[in-house]
C-alpha positions as CSV (number, residue, x, y, z in Angstrom):
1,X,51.2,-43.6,67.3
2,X,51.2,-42.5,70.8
3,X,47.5,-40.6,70.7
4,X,44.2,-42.1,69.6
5,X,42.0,-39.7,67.1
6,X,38.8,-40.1,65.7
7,X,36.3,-37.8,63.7
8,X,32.7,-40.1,63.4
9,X,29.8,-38.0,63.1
10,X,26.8,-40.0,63.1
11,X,23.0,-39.6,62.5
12,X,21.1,-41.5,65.2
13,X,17.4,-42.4,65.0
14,X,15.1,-44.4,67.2
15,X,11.4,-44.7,67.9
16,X,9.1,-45.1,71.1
17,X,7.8,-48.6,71.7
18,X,5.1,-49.4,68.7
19,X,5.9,-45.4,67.2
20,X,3.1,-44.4,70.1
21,X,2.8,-40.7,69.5
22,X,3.4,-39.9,73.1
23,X,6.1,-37.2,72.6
24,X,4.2,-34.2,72.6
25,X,5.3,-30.5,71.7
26,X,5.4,-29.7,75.9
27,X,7.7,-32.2,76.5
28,X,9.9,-32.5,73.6
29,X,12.0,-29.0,73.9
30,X,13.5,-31.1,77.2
31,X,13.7,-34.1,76.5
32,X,15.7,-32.9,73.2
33,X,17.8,-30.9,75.7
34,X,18.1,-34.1,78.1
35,X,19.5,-36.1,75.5
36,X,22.1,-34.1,74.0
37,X,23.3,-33.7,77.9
38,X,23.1,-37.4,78.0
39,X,25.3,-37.5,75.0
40,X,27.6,-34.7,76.4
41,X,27.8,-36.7,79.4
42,X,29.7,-39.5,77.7
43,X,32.5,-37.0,75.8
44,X,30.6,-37.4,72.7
45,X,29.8,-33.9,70.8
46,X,26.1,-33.6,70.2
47,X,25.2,-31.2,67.3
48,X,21.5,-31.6,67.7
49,X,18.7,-33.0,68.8
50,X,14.9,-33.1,67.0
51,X,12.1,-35.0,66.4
52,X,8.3,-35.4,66.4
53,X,6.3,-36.8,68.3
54,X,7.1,-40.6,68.2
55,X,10.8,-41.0,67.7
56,X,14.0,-38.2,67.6
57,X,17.1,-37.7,65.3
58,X,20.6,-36.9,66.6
59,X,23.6,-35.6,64.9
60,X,26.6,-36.9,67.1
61,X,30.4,-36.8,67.2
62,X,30.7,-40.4,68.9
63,X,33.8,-40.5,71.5
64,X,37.0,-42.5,70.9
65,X,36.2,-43.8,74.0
66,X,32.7,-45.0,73.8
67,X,30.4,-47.8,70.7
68,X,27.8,-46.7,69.4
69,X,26.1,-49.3,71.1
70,X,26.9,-47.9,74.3
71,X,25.9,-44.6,73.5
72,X,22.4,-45.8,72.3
73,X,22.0,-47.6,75.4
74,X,22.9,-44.2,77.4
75,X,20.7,-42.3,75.1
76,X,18.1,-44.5,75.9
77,X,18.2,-45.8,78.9
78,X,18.2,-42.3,80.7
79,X,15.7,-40.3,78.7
80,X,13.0,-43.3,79.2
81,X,13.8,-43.2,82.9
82,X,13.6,-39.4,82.6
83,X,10.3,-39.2,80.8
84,X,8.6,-41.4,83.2
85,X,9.0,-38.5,85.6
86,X,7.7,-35.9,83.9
87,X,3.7,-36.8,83.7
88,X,1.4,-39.3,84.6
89,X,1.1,-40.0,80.8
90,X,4.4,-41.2,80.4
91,X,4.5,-43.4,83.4
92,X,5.2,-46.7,81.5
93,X,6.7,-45.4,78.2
94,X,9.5,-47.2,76.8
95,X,11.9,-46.4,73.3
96,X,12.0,-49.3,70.3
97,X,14.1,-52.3,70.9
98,X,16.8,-50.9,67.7
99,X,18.0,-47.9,66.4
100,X,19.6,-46.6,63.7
101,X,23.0,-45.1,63.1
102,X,23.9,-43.5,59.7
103,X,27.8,-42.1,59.5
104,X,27.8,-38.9,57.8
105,X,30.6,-37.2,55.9
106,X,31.9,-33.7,57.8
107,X,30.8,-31.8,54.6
108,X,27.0,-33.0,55.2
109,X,26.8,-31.7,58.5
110,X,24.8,-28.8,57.6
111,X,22.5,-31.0,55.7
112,X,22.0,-33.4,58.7
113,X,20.9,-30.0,61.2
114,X,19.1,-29.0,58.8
115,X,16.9,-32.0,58.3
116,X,16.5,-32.5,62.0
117,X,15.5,-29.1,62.4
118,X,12.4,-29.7,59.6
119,X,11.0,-32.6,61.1
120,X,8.0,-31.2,62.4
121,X,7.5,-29.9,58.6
122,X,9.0,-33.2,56.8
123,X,6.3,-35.1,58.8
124,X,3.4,-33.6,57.5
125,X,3.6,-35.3,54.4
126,X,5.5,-39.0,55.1
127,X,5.6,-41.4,57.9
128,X,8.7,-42.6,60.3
129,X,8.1,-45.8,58.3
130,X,8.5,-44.4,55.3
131,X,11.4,-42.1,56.6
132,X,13.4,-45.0,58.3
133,X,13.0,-47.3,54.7
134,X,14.7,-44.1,53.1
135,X,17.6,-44.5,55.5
136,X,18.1,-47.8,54.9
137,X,17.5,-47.8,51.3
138,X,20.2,-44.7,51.1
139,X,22.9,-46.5,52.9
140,X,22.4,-50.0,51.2
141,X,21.2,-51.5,54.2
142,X,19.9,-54.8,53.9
143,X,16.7,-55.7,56.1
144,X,13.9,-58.0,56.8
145,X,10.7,-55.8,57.0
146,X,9.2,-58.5,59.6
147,X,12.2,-57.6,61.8
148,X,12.6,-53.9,61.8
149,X,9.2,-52.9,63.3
150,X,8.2,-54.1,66.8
């Protein structure tokens, strides 16, 4: 087969360092923006971008040409340097060690913008703790809870 194809659409999600609320409604609008540039950057298709204010959800189309490893480390990488710009309050912030990455069927996608675009609302009533053990639990994903939180 003389051309590479590839359709993974995956649900990204990742905390700042010790789920430090530091995110706050002034700032995310760019950074949200920031990222999927980041993203965009790197060929990969980003459908969205949302979050609260201590970690952020991404529904991406990851490149042929790119892990998802490598992408996280973009994603990350950047933005922290970014943010560290943008107020004195943010001057040594810093994203979690790990991440999360969820593949999603092309017939969820709907579903997955939809819940990124609720989080403010999903929030009020359950933690990113609670949230992130969904994830895990959903997609059988074994874990140590000594090892997951910094």
């Amino acid at each position: 087969m003389p051309q590479s194809l590839s359709y993974l659409l995956t649900h990204i999600v990742f905390s700042t360092k010790d789920r430090a609320p530091l995110l706050d409604a002034t700032v995310r609008p760019a950074l949200h923006a920031y990222l999927a540039t980041v993203a965009r950057n790197v060929d990969c298709e980003c459908f969205r971008v949302g979050g609260v204010a201590d970690h952020v959800h991404l529904a991406v189309r990851l490149s042929r040409t790119i892990t998802m490893a490598q992408l996280v480390e973009k994603l990350k990488t950047s933005s922290s340097k970014w943010l560290k710009t943008q107020s004195s309050a943010l001057a040594s912030f810093s994203w979690q060690r790990g991440y999360g990455a969820f593949s999603v069927g092309r017939s969820d996608l709907d579903a997955l913008l939809h819940y990124i675009d609720n989080q403010e609302k999903h929030h009020h009533t359950g933690s990113f703790q609670n949230e992130y053990r969904a994830f895990l639990t959903k997609y059988n994903i074994e874990y140590d809870e000594r090892y997951v939180w910094e």
